[in-house]
Each structure stands twice: as structure tokens, then as C-alpha cells.
MARTIVO-29305 format. One record per residue (C-alpha): residue in one letter; x, y, z. Coordinates in steps of 0.001 Angstrom, whole numbers, padded with zeros to 6 digits, always signed. Example, Ala and Ser with C-alpha at 12.3 -4.5 7.8 and 13.67 -1.06 7.14 Angstrom:
<recs>
a+012300-004500+007800/s+013670-001060+007140/
</recs>
This chain:
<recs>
x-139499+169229-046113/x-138466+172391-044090/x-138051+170341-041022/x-136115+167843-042682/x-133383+170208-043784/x-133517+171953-040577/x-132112+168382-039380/x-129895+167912-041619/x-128372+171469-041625/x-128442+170680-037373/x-126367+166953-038115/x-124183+168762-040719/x-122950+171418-038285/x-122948+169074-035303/x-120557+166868-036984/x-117911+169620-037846/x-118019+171949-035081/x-115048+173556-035911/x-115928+174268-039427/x-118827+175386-037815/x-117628+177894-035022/x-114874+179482-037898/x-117747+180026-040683/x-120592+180996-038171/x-118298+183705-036333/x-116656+185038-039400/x-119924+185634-041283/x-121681+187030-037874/x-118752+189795-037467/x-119075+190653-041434/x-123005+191604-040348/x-122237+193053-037082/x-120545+195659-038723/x-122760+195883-041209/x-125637+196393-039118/x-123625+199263-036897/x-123035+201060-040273/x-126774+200826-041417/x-127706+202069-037892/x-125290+204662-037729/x-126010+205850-041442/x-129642+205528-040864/x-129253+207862-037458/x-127496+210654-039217/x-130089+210420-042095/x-132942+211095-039890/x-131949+214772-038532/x-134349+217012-038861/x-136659+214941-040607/x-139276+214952-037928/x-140918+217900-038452/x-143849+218801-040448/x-143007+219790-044663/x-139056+219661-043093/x-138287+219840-047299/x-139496+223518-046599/x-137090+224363-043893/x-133927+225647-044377/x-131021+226920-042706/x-129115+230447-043879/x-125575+230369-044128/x-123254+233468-045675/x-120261+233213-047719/x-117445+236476-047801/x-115713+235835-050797/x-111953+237383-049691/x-108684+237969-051479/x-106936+235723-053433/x-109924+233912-054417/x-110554+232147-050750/x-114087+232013-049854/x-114958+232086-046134/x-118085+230197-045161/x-119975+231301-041732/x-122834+229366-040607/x-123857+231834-038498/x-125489+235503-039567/x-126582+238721-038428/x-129432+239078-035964/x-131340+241014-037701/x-131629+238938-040752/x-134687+237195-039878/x-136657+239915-039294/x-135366+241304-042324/x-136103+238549-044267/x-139848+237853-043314/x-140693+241602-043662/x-139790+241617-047342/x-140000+238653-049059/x-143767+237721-048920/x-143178+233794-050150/x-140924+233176-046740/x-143628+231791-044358/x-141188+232371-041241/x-138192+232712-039620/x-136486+232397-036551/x-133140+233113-034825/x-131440+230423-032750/x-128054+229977-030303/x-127323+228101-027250/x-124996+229175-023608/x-124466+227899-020528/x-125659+228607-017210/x-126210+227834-013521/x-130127+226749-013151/x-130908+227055-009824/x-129921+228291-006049/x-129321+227249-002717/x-127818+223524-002503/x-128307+222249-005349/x-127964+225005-008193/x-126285+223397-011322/x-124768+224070-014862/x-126545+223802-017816/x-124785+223340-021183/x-127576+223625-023439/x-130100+226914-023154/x-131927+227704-025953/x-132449+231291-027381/x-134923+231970-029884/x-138271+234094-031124/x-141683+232769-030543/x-141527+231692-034342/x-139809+229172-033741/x-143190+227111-033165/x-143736+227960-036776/x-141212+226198-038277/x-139747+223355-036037/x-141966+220927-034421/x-142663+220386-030996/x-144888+218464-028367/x-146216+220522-025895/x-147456+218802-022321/x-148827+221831-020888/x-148829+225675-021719/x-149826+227892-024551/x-148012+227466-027816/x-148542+230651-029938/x-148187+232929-026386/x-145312+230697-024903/x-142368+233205-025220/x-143822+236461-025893/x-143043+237613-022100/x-139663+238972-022167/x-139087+236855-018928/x-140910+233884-019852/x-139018+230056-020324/x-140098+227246-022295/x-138492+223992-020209/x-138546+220207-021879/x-139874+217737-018966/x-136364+216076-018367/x-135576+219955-017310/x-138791+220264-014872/x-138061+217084-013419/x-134486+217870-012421/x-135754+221206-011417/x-138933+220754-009692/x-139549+217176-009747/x-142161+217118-011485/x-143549+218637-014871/x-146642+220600-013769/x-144803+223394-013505/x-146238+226282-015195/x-145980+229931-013148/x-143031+228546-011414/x-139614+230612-011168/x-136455+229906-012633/x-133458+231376-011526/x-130831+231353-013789/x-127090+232536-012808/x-128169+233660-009349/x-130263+236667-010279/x-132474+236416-013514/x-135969+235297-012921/x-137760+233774-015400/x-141459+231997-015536/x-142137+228989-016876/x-144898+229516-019318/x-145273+225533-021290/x-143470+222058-020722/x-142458+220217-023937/x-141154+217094-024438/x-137404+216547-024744/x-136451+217655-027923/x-134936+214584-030513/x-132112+213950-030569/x-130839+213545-033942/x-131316+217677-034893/x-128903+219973-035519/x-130202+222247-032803/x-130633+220879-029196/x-131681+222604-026208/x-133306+222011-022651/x-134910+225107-022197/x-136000+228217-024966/x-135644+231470-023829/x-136672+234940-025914/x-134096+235892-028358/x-134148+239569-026791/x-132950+238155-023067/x-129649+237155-024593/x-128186+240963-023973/x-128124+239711-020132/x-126347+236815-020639/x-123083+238648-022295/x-124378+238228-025972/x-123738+241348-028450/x-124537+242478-031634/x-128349+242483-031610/x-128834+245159-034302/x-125706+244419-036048/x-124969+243478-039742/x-121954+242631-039138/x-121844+240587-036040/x-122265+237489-037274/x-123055+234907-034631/x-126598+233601-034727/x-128061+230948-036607/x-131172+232307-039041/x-134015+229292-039943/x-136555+229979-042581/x-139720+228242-043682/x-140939+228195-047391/x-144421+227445-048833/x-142699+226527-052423/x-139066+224611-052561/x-138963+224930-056665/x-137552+228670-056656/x-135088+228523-054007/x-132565+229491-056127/x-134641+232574-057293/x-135409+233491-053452/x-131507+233394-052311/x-130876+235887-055641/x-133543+237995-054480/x-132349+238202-051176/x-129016+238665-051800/x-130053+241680-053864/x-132181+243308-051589/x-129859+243607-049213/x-126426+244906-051383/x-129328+247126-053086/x-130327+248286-049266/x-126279+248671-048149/x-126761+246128-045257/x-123822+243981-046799/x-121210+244472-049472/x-121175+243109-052634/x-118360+240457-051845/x-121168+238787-049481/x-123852+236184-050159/x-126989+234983-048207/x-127183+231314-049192/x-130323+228221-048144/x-129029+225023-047165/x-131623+222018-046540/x-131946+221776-042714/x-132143+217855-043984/x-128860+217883-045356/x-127149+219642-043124/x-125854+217094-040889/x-124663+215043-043826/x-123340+217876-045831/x-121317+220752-046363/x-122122+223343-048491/x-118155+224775-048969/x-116843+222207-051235/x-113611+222685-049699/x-114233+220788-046453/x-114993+217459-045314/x-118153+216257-044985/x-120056+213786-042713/x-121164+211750-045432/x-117882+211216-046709/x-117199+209118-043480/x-120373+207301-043613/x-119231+206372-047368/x-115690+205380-045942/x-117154+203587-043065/x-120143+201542-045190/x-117587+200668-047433/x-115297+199256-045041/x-118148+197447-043792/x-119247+196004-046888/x-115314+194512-047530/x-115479+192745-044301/x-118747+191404-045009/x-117623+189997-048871/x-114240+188673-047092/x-116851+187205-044659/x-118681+185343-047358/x-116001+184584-049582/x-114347+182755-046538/x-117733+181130-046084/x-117514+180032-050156/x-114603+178303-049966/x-114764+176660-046430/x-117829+174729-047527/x-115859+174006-051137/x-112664+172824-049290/x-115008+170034-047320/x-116830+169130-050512/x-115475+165800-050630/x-116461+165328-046612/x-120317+165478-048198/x-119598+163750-051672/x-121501+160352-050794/x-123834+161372-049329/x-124602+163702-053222/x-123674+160161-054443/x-126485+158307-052024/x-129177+160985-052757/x-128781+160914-056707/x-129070+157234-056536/x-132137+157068-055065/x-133832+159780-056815/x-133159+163212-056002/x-132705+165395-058645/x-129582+168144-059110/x-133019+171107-058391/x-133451+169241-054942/x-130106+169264-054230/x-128994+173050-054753/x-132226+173376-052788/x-131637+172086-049922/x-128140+173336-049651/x-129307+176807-050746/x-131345+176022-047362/x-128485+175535-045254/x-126466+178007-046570/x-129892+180870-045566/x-129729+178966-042136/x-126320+179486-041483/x-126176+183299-042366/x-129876+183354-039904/x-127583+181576-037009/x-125087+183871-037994/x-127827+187129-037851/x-128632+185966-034220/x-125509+185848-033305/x-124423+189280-034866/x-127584+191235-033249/x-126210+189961-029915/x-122375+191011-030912/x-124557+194816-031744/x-126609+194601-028307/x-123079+194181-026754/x-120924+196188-028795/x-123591+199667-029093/x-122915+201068-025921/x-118954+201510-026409/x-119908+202955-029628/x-122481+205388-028348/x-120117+206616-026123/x-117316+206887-028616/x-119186+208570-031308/x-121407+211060-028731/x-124727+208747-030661/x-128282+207417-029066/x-128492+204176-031573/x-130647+201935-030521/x-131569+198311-032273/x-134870+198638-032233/x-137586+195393-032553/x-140154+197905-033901/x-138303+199661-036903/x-139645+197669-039550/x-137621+200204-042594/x-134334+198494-040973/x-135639+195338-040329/x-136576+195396-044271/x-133262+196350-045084/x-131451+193569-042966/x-134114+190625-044263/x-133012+192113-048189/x-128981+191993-046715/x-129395+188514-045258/x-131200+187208-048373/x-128470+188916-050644/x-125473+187392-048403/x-127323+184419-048551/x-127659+183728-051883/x-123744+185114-052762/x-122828+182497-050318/x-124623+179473-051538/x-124792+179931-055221/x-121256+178528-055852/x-121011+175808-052896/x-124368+174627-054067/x-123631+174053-057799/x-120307+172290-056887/x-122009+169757-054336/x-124886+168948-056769/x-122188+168227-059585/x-120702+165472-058119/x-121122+161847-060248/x-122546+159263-058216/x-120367+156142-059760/x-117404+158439-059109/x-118667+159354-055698/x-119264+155352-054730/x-116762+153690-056374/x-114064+156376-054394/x-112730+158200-057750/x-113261+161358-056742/x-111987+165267-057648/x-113742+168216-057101/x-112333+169148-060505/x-109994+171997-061558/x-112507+174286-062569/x-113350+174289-058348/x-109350+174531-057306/x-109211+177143-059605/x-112395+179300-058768/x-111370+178722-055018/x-107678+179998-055858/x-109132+183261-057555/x-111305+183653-054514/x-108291+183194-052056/x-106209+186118-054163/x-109139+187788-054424/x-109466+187692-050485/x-105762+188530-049596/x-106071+191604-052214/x-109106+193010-050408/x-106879+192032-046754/x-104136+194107-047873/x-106347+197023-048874/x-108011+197336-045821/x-104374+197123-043944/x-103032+199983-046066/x-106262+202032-044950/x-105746+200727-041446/x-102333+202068-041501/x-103277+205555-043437/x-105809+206395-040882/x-103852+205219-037891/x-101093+207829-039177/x-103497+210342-039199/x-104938+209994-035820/x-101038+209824-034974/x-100437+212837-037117/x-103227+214744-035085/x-101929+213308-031674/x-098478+214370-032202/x-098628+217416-034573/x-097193+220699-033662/x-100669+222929-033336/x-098196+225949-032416/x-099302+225969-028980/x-099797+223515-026130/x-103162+222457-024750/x-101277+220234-022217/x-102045+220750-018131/x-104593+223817-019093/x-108158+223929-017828/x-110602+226067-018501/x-113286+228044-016349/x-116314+229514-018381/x-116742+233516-017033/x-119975+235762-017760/x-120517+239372-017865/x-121179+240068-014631/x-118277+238067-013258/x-116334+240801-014493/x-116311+243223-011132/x-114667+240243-009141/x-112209+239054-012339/x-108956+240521-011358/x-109316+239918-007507/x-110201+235964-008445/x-107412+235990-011175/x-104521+237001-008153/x-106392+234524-005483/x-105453+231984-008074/x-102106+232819-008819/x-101343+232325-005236/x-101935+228278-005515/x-098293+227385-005162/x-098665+224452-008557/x-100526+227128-011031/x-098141+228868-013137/x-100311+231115-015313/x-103708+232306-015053/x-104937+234553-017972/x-108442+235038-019943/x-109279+234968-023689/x-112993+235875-025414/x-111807+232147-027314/x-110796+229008-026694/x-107149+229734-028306/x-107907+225991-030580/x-111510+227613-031443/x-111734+231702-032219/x-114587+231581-034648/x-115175+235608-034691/x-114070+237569-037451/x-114132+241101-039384/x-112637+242684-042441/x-113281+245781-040691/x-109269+246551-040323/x-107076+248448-042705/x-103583+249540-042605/x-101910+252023-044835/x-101567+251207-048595/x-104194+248880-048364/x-105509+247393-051350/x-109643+248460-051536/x-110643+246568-054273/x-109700+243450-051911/x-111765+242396-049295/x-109673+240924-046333/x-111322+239115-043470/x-109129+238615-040366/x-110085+236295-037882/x-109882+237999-034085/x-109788+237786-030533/x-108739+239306-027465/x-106728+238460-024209/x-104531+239926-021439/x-100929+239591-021342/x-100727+235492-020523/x-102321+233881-023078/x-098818+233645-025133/x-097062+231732-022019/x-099520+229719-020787/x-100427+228504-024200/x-096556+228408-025229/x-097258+230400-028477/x-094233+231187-029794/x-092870+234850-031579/x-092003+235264-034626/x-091100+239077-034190/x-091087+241346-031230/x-093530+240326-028168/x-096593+239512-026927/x-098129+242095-024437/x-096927+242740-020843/x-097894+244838-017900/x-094870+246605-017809/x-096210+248413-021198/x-099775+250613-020174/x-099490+251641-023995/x-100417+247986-024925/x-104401+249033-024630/x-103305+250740-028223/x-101211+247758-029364/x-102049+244690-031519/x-100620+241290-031837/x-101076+239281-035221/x-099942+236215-036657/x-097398+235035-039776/x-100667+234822-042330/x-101753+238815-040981/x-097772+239634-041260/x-098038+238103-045062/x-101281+239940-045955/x-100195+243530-044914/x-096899+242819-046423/x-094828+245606-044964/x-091710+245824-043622/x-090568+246186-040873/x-093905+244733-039575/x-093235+246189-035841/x-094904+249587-035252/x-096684+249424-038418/x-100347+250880-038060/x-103440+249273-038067/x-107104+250979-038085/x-110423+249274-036560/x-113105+250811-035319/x-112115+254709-036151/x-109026+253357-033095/x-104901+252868-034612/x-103475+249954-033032/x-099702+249479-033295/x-098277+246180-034018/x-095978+245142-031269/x-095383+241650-031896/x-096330+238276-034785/x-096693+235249-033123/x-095764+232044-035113/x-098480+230616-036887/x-101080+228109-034591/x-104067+226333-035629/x-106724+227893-033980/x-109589+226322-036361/x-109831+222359-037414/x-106639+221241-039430/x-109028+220967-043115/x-109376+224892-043341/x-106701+227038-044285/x-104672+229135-041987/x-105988+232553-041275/x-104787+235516-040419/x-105328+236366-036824/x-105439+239109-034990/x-105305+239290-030581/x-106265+242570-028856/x-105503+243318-025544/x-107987+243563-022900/x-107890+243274-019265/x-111641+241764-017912/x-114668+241060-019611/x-113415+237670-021066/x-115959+234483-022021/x-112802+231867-020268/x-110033+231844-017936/x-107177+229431-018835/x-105468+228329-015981/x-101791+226354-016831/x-100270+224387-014192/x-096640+223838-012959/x-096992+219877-013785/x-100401+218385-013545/x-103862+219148-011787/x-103471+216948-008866/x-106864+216755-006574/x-105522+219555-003807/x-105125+221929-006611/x-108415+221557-007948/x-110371+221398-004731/x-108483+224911-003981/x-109249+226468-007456/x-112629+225176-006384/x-112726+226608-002773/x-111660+229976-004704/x-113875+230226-007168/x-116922+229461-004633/x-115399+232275-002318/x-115610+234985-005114/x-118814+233682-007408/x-121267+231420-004982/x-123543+231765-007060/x-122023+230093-009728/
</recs>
């Protein structure tokens, strides 16, 4: 029997090839992007879900609740919160500390830069799991100048993984050992790295705040034996330290999921990843039901094409069961033609994807969860498909059929009329949200951020780049097509440090103002073309400007003095005079509210050096800013 359809669904198709081409491709795109949603959605629902009792882990995140009712979420904390936190709450099985730098691996010929070294405390072998290939795992990074390398690392260092008691130079002068070799590290976790190095080595690499409260820059992991009384634990911890003065009372210690948080986002203010995966599967699933409902009313429209032979079959015995049958059976053929075909649009299409959305999806043979998942969508698309076309071509009268009196009745026009409306309606809606986000990518192409990012490129600097900064920073400006060369602790479109350590005089107390704040010499205004509001942005002509400050409109609003200009403000036990608001830029993502900003003046010890051409970076420029930067840091 199951050959027999097979040939007739093959003869059916043959005959209109056409029909064939238009319902086969339609339905095959519907599950392509189906399929590239599922993998997608199924590749973000995976982080962190590799390690052992991940339920247990979780990562801490701090809210400062500020004036005016704003709450300011920071996903990193102190340093010395993890200590803190295992030495006094017995039902926290561990914790570690976790952040990630650059740096050049390497010397001689062939030194390189690497984007993603790990910093963290040997406990981090409690909590997270991973694969050793050789070395000791509970005395792996208890030598201050020990380093944990994954084996894509040893390879591209050594060539090879069995590497232990080797040497690692890292930015021409630290040594470090290598003491294991892991595996490469997933993937699909919120934390990636190519190397782990002990949390107390990050002093040499320009990091700060070690034993401070209230430098907030490191992420804190914990790992609990009982999930039920989180909510009790993040109380008690909260308490113990307002009760010990390490924060104030307008701060909270909060535990998110380390499962969640690639999906989520814990400030309900902000967009969230799974609101795009919602967006995106949704899309996905219109496309698919326009798919089908095309498919519905092709095979309807070429009833009468097929009515004699329902008229031929009746006759000679077949009954109306046999009949939706068998073209139930073509209609789960056509969507399994259609299924081959899609998996071959995926294999094609994944790469382009991978690269636009920075993703490793693969369409794996072996994943049987997804290959459930797309037998259950194929057997639902299936059946929404054929159900109607397979009632209407078993309905047909024989003696109507052969004596040539036929109609597919009006009950069919109509139900293929509804779907038709029903089809344009869905067509228009997804136009609309074609349009709305095409407007917003244009809005964030075209938007005035304040500032201009165009012809600027950036050099990362470290600490002990410092001696040679001003000597490199003139060598530059002597290129004939730079125009400005200055430095900045931020990336001006990313300053994620802040304090509420500033006041200013009539200050209200009972209000806790966080400020976010960077620093900079005198160019970062003209290179970046950040415009004033009031007065000016620092200069060389002005020595005083070591004791000046430069905020923005929101800082200007929140003081709420005037004049502004010359107006005091205290950090640090230090006055700083305000010499200058500059109008207001984003320097965060466009979803969080403006902040108020503050820039202090410094002269070396920045983390980047902006350099702003005339016009463009043609390839003489850059192969002299490359000549000079080799001349003043070869080991870099």
C-alpha cells in the first residue's frame, strides 16, 4: 500500500511540476526558518547548563537604588565579596571571582594578542565544570604565577598540548607556568576564556580595587547545596553586610540563575534576550502557517484537476477512509520532500547566520531532542495541511464527477476565500513589523549619539605603557592625515564605571546619587565632536585643569545650581571645579536612561588611545601608526 501511494504521490507531482516547484519551495522556506529559530532558541537555552547541579549555581548581581526612584543594576561587584560570602554564610558551598583582558601571549616573531584571559580563584573548579587533559585540578592555580591553558591555546603556543612546566610570557615580561591543559571551554556560557590565571595576578595587568567595596568590577559566582531558600540567603546577605557597614542601606546583593542569565534580565526595565527569541519564533511560525495555508488552497484550487480520478476510485470500491488516507499520505510526503529540501536551505544558509549573530549552530545528525521536535513539527504541519484538502477531494460525487457536472461547492470557495484574507492579513502584519524594525535599525544608523564614532580607531594601552605614552602620543601626531590623538580609561560609547562618592554643596543626603565617570586628557571632546553646552572642555593652556571637572546636561540637572561654571564638587577628600557641561551623548546602549556623567582630567595612565583622522585610514597611515607603535612598545 505504502509503495503504491509513493507512486502515485511521484505521478501526481510529475504531472504538475509547477504546482509542484511553488508548493514544495514555499512550504520548505516556512521550515527553514523554523528550524533556524528552534536551533537558535535551543543554543541560547543551553548556556550554562553543562555543568554538574548548574540549578545550584548562581551569579551575584547588585542593585543601588538612586534618586528619584531609578534603580541602577551592576552585574559586576566588589572583589572581596566572595570571600566574604563563603566565610559567613555556612549553606554557600563556594564561590569564585571572575573577569577577562587582553594581552600579547608570546615573544620573538610570532608573539600575538589575546582577547580572552581568564582571571579567577582556584574555586572556580568547585563550581563550573571542566575537562582536564593533563595537570592537577585542586593545586592548578594556587602558584601565584601559575596558568591554566585550554588545548586550542597550547597548540597555538607550543604546538602541542603536553605542555605542563612550560613558560608563558605574557606582555613581554610576566612569566607564568603552565600547571594543567583543559579542554576548550563551551561555547554557549556566559563566561569564556582561553587561559585562567589567579585572581591576585590581575594587580599587574592594570586592574584596581582588590580590597575595595566599592569598586565594583568583578563578576562574583556562588554554589548552593539547597535552591529552596534563595530568597532567605540573598536577605541574609544583604543584612550582614549593611549590619557590618561594607555597603549602605540603598544597596542590595541579589542571585540570578547562571541558567537564565543569557535569556534574562533581572532589571525589568531592559530588554531581554528572550524577548527576541519570542519575536523571532513568532515570526517564524507566521511564515510557516502562510506556508501551509498557501499549500491548503493550492491543492483546493486543482481539486477539479483530480475529481475523476475520486470519481474512478469510488466506483470501484474505495471507500471516503481510503481516500483521506491516501491523500493524508501525500500531503506527509510533500512536507518530508519539503523537510529535505529545507535542511539543505539550513546547511547553506547557517554559516551567514553564524557569522551575523557571533553563534556556533550546528545541525547536528546526532541530537535526537531536536530531531524529536522537528518529526512532532513535520507531523503537526502535516496534518494542518492535509486535513482540509483531504476532506474536499474525498467529497466529490462520482455521477457528478463522470457525467462532467461538477463544483467544488461554495462551502470550498468560501473556506478558500477566508483563508486568502486570512493570508493577506498575516502578509500585511509581518510588512508593518518589517517596516518598524527596519526604522529602527535606521533610527540607530542615523541617530545623533552626541558624538561621532566616524574615522576613529582605537589602540588598547596597559599600565606599563604609561612611561612611553606621551612620547608615542606626539610621534603620532606627526602623521600628516591624523588630526587628534587623545586617551580615555572608556570607550566614550561604553564608560561602565561609576560612584556616588561626589557631593557638592547643598546636597541633598537623604538621596543617594550615582554618577557615572571617566577620565581623559584634553582631546577627547574634539576628536569625538562632543559638543558644549556651557563653558569648555579642558586644554593645555589651563595647568589648573588637574583640579577641574567636566560633566554632562543630566549632572548639570542633578546639582541644580546656577551658574553651573565654577561651582564645587568634592570626591575623594579633592574639590574639583566645574569648567565646562558637555551636551548630553549616549555613552551606554540607547534602552537605559541617560546618566549623569562626569570626565576628569588626566594626562597618562589611560586603558585606550583614540586616534581621529583628517578623512579616512588609508593603508600608509595605518602601516605608519603601525611602524610607530612597534618603535615605542615591541613588545606589544
Amino acid at each position: 500500500m505504502l509503495i503504491s501511494w509513493i507512486k502515485q504521490f511521484i505521478r501526481v507531482s510529475v504531472k504538475g511540476k509547477i504546482y509542484t516547484i511553488v508548493n514544495t519551495l514555499g512550504l520548505a522556506i516556512g521550515l527553514m526558518s523554523m528550524i533556524i529559530i528552534l536551533l537558535w532558541t535551543d543554543h541560547l537555552k543551553s548556556y550554562d547548563k553543562f555543568h554538574t547541579d548548574y540549578q545550584n549555581i548562581f551569579l551575584v548581581y547588585k542593585i543601588q537604588s538612586n534618586a528619584n526612584g531609578y534603580n541602577h543594576y551592576l552585574y559586576t561587584t566588589p572583589a572581596p565579596l566572595a570571600g566574604f560570602l563563603k566565610e559567613t554564610f555556612p549553606d554557600i558551598n563556594s564561590t569564585t571571582r571572575f573577569t577577562n583582558c587582553s594581552a600579547v601571549l608570546g615573544m620573538g616573531e610570532k608573539p600575538f594578542r589575546e582577547n580572552k584571559l581568564g582571571f579567577t580563584d582556584s574555586t572556580f573548579f568547585n563550581i563550573f565544570k571542566v575537562e582536564f587533559i593533563s595537570g592537577s585540578r585542586k593545586q592548578c592555580l594556587k602558584e601565584i604565577n601559575s596558568i591554566v591553558i585550554t588545548e586550542e591555546l597550547a597548540s597555538k603556543l607550543f604546538g602541542s598540548t603536553d605542555v605542563v612546566g612550560k613558560s608563558v610570557r605574557i606582555n613581554g615580561k610576566i612569566e607564568l607556568t603552565v600547571t594543567a591543559v583543559i579542554k576548550d571551554y563551551p561555547k554557549n556560557s556566559i563566561i569564556g576564556f582561553s587561559c585562567l590565571i589567579p585572581f591576585e595576578k590581575i594587580s599587574e595587568f592594570g586592574f584596581e580595587g582588590l580590597n575595595s567595596w566599592g569598586w565594583n568590577s568583578y563578576w562574583t559566582f556562588l554554589k548552593v547545596e539547597n535552591i529552596s531558600n534563595i530568597g532567605n540567603l540573598e536577605k541574609r546577605i544583604n543584612a550582614e553586610t549593611i549590619k557590618q557597614a561594607l555597603i549602605s542601606k540603598t544597596v542590595s546583593f541579589n542571585l540570578f540563575p547562571i541558567e537564565k542569565a543569557t535569556l534574562y534580565n533581572p532589571n525589568p526595565n531592559a530588554s531581554s534576550t528572550m524577548f527576541f527569541v519570542t519575536l523571532l519564533g513568532s515570526i517564524a511560525g507566521f511564515v510557516l502557517l502562510l506556508a501551509c495555508i498557501n499549500f491548503i488552497n493550492l491543492i483546493t484550487a486543482r481539486a477539479t484537476n483530480r475529481a475523476k480520478e475520486v470519481g474512478i476510485r469510488k466506483v470501484i470500491g474505495s471507500s471516503k477512509i481510503q481516500l483521506v488516507t491516501q491523500y493524508f499520505m501525500e500531503t506527509f510526503l510533500s512536507t518530508l520532500l519539503s523537510l529535505f529540501i529545507a535542511i539543505l536551505l539550513v546547511d547553506i544558509a547557517l554559516p551567514s547566520f553564524n557569522e551575523s549573530l557571533h553563534a556556533d549552530l550546528k545541525l547536528s545528525l546526532t541530537d535526537f531532542l531536536f530531531w524529536y521536535k522537528i518529526i512532532i513539527l513535520v507531523i503537526v504541519v502535516g496534518f494542518v495541511s492535509g486535513i482540509y484538502p483531504a476532506l474536499v477531494l474525498s467529497s466529490f460525487q462520482p455521477a457528478k464527477v463522470l457525467k462532467g457536472i461538477l463544483r467544488s461547492g461554495s462551502q470550498g470557495a468560501g473556506f478558500r476565500k477566508t483563508m486568502v484574507i486570512f493570508q493577506y492579513t498575516l502578509t500585511i502584519f509581518l510588512i508593518i513589523l518589517t517596516f518598524y524594525l527596519f526604522k529602527q535599525l535606521n533610527f540607530i544608523s542615523n541617530v545623533d549619539t552626541g558624538m561621532s564614532r566616524k574615522n576613529v580607531i582605537s589602540i588598547p594601552l596597559r599600565k606599563d605603557m604609561e612611561s612611553n605614552y606621551t612620547n608615542f602620543k606626539n610621534e603620532l601626531r606627526k602623521i600628516p592625515a591624523i588630526k587628534y590623538v587623545t586617551g580615555s580609561q572608556h570607550m566614550p560609547f561604553n564608560i561602565s564605571s561609576s560612584t556616588d562618592g561626589f557631593s557638592w554643596s547643598g546636597r541633598d543626603t537623604t538621596q543617594v546619587y550615582r554618577f557615572s565617570i571617566t577620565s581623559s586628557d584634553e582631546s577627547l571632546a574634539d576628536a569625538m565632536e562632543i559638543k558644549m553646552a556651557e563653558g569648555r572642555f579642558y586644554s593645555l593652556e589651563y595647568p589648573s585643569d588637574t583640579s577641574s571637572i567636566v560633566i554632562n546636561e543630566t549632572a548639570a540637572k542633578v546639582i541644580d545650581k546656577k551658574p553651573i561654571l565654577g561651582e564645587l564638587v568634592t570626591s575623594g577628600g579633592n574639590n574639583f571645579k566645574v569648567i565646562g557641561v558637555m551636551k548630553d551623548f549616549y555613552f551606554k546602549h540607547f534602552t537605559q536612561k541617560m546618566e549623569p556623567l562626569f570626565i576628569k582630567y588626566k594626562k597618562n595612565g589611560f586603558n585606550f588611545m583614540l586616534i581621529k583622522a583628517q578623512n579616512s585610514f588609508d593603508l600608509q597611515t595605518m602601516n605608519q601608526i603601525k611602524k610607530t607603535f612597534a618603535d615605542f612598545y615591541p613588545e606589544y
